[in-house]
Steps between C-alpha positions, in 0.01 A plus 500: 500500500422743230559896574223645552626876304599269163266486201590222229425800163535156236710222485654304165656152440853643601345793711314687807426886467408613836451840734587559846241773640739541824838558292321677190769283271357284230702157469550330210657102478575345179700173465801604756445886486351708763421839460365751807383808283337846637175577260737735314775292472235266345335722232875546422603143453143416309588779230839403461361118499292579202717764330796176379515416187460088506574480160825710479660308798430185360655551151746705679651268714365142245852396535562508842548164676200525796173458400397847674538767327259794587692725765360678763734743676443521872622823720819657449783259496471313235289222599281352235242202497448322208227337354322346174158597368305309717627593764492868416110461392466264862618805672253745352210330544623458860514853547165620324248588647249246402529232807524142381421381887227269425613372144508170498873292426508286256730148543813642325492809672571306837833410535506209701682094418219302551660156600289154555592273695 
């Protein structure tokens, strides 16, 4: 049963962007992250989104040994996701404003093991 106070804003490969008209808090999922955001806390996050410097963190950290190397600092105690540039483009077009609700998949954006038996 779906809530009847949630609105799906646009969803991705990895992703659902959605609002809750009961709660006012936007909620973002990506991969295994779940964000509950107020609309200011939002606007915040979106600016500070598209204010890193891709490029810097990548030759910055070339040498380190994960393949993720684009960090995103979260609150105050020193939490901090990281991610590569797809994922970091992923999660903007997640968040625009443009919804992507009707856009059709194509195969290798499905992940699913198709097995025959």
């Amino acid at each position: 049963m779906e809530c009847p106070f949630l609105q799906v804003l646009n969803t991705t490969t990895n992703g659902r962007f959605t609002y809750c008209h009961k709660s006012k808090l936007f909620q973002f999922v990506f991969n295994n992250l779940c964000f509950e955001l107020y609309e200011w806390e939002l606007r915040t996050f979106i600016e500070y989104l598209y204010e890193i410097d891709v490029l810097y963190w990548e030759q910055q950290l070339k040498n380190a040994p994960y393949g993720r190397k684009i960090p995103i600092s979260v609150g105050k105690n020193h939490f901090i996701i990281v991610m590569n540039r797809p994922e970091i483009q992923e999660l903007k077009q997640l968040l625009s404003e443009t919804s992507n609700r009707n856009k059709l998949l194509k195969s290798t954006d499905i992940n699913y093991i198709l097995n025959y038996n």
